[in-house]
N, CA, C and O atoms as a GROMACS GRO file, in nm:
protein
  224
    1UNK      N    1   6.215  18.651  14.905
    1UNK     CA    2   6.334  18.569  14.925
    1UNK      C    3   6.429  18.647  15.017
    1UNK      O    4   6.457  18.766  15.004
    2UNK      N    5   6.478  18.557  15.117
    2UNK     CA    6   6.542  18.651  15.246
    2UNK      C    7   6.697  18.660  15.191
    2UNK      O    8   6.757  18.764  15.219
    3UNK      N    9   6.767  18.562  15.116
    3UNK     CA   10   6.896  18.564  15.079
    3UNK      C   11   6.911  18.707  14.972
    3UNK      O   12   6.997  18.795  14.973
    4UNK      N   13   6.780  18.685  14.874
    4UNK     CA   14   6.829  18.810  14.779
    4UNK      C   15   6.832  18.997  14.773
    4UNK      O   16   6.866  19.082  14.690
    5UNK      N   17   6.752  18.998  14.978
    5UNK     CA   18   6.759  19.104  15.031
    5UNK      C   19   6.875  19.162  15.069
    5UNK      O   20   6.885  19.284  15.089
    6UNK      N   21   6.966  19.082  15.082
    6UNK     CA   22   7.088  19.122  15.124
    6UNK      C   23   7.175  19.164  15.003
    6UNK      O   24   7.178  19.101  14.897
    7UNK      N   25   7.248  19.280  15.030
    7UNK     CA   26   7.311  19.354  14.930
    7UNK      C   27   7.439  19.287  14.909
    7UNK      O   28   7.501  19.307  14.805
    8UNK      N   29   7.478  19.217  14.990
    8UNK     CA   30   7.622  19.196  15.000
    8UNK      C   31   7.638  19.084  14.923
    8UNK      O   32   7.716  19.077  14.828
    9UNK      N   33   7.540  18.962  14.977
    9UNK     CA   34   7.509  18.832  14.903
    9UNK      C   35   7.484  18.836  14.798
    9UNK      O   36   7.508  18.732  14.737
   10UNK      N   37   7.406  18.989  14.692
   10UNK     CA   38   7.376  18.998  14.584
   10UNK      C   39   7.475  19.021  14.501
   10UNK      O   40   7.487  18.990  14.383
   11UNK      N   41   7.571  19.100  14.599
   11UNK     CA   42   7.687  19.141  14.445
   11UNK      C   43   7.809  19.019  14.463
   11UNK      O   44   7.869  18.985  14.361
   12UNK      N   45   7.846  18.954  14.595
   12UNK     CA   46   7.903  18.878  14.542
   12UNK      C   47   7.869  18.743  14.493
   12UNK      O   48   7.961  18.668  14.459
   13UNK      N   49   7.696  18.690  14.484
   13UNK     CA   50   7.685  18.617  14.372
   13UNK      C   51   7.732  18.636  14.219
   13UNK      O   52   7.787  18.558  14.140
   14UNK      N   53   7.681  18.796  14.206
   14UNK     CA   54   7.728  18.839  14.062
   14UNK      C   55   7.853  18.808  14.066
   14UNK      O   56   7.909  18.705  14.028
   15UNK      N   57   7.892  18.897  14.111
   15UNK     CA   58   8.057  18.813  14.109
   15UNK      C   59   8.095  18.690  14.084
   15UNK      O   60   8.189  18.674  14.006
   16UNK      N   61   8.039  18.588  14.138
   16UNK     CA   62   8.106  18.486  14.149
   16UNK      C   63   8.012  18.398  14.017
   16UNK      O   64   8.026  18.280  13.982
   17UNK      N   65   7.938  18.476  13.976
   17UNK     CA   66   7.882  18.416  13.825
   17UNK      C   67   7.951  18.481  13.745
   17UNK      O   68   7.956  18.407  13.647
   18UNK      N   69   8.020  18.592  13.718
   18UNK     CA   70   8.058  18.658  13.621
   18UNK      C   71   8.204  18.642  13.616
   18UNK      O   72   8.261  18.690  13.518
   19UNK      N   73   8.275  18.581  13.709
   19UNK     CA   74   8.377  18.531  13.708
   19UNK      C   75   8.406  18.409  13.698
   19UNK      O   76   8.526  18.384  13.716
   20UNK      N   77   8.342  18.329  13.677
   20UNK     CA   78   8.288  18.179  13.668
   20UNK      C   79   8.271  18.182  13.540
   20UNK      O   80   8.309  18.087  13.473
   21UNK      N   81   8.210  18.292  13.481
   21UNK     CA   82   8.154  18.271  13.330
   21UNK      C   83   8.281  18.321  13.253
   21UNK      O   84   8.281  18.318  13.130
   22UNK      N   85   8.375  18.362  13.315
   22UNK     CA   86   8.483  18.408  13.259
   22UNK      C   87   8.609  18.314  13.215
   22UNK      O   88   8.689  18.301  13.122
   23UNK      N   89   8.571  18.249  13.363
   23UNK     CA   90   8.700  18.135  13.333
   23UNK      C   91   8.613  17.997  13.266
   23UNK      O   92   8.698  17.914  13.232
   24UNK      N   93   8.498  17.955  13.242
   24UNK     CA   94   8.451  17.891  13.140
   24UNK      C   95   8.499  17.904  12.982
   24UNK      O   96   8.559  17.823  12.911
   25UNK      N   97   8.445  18.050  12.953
   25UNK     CA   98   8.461  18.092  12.864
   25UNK      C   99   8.689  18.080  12.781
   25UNK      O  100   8.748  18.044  12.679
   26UNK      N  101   8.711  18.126  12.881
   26UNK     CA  102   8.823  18.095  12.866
   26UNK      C  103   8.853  17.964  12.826
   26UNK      O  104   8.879  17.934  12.710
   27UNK      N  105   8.848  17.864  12.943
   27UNK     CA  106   8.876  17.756  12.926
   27UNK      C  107   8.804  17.655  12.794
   27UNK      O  108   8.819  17.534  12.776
   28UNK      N  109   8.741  17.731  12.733
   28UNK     CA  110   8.696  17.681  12.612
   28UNK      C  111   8.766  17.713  12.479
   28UNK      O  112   8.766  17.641  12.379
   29UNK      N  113   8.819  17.819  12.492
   29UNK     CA  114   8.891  17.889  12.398
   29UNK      C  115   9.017  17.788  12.399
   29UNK      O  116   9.062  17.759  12.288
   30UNK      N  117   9.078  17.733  12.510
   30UNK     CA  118   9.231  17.732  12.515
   30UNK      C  119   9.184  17.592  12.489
   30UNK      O  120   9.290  17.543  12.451
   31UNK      N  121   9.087  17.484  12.483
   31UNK     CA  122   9.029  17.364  12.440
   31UNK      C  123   9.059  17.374  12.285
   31UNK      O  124   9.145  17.309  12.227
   32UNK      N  125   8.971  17.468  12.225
   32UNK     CA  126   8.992  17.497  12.106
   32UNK      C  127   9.064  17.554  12.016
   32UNK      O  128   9.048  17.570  11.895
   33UNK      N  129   9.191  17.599  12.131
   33UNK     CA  130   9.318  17.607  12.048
   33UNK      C  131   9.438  17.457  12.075
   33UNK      O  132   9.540  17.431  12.011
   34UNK      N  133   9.398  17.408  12.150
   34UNK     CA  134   9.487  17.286  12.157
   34UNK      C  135   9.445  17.170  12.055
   34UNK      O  136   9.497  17.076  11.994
   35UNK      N  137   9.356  17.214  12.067
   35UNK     CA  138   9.272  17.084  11.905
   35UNK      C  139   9.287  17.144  11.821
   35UNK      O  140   9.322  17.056  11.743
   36UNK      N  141   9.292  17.275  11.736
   36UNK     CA  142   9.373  17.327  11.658
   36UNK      C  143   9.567  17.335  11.636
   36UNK      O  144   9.643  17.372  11.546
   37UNK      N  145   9.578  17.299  11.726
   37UNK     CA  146   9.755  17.264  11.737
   37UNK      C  147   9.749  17.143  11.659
   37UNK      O  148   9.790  17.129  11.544
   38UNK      N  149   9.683  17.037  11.747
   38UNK     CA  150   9.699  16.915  11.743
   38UNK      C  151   9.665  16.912  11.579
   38UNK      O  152   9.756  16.869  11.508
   39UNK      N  153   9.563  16.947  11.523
   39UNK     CA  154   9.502  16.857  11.384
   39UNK      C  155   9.620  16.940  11.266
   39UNK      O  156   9.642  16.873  11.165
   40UNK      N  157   9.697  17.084  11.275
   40UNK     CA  158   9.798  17.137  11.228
   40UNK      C  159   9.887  17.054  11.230
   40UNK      O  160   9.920  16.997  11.127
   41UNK      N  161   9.943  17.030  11.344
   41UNK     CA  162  10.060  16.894  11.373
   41UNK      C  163  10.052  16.819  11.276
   41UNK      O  164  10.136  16.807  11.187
   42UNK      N  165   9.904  16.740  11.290
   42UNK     CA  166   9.904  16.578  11.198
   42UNK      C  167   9.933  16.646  11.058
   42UNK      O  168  10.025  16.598  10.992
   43UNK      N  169   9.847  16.775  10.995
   43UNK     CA  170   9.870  16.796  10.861
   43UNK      C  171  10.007  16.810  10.814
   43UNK      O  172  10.050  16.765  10.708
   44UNK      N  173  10.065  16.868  10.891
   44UNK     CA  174  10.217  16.904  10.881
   44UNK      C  175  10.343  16.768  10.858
   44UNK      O  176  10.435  16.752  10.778
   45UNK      N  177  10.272  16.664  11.006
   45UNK     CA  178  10.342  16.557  10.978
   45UNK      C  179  10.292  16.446  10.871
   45UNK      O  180  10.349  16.337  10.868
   46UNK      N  181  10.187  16.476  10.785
   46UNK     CA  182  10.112  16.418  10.676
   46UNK      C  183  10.238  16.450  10.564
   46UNK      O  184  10.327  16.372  10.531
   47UNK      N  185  10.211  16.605  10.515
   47UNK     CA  186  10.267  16.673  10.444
   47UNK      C  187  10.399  16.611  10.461
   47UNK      O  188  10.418  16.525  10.375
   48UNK      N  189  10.487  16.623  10.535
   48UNK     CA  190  10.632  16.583  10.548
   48UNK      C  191  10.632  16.422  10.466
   48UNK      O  192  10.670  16.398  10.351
   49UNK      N  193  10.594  16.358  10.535
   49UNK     CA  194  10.564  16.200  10.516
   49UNK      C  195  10.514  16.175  10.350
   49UNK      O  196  10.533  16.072  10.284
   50UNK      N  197  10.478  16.241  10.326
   50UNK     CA  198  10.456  16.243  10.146
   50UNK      C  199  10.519  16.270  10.072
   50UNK      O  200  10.523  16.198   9.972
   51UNK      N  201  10.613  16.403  10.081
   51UNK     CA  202  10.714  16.436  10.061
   51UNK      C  203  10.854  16.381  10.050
   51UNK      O  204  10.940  16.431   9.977
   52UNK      N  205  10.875  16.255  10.143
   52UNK     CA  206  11.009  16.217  10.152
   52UNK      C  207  11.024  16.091   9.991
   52UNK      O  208  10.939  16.025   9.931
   53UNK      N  209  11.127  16.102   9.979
   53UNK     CA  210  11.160  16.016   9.856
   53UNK      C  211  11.098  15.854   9.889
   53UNK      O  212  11.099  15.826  10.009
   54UNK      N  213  11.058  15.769   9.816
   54UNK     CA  214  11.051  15.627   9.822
   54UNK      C  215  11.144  15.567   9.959
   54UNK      O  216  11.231  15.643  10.002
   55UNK      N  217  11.132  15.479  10.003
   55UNK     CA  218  11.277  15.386  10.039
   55UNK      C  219  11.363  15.474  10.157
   55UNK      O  220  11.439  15.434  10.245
   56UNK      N  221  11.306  15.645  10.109
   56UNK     CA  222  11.394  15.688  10.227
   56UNK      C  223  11.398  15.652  10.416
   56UNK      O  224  11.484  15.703  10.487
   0.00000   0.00000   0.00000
């Protein structure tokens, strides 16, 4: 393979996979903390809502 002879092309593929896999990885995390906000929220505004007197 003539592309993977080249040294230069080799490291900045790595690169650009290993930084790719970085901001994936990330962006999964911050997915799964916003859906953790969110389902806290509802419990919280559950909790409140049960809490309030009759009629109030």
């Amino acid at each position: 393979m003539v592309l993977a002879s080249s040294a230069a092309f080799s490291k900045t593929f790595g690169l650009i996979v290993t930084f790719g896999g970085i901001g994936v990885i990330v962006n999964i995390i911050i997915v799964y903390i916003a859906v953790q906000i969110r389902g806290e929220r509802r419990e919280n505004q559950e909790y409140l809502a049960s809490r309030k007197p009759p009629g109030a």
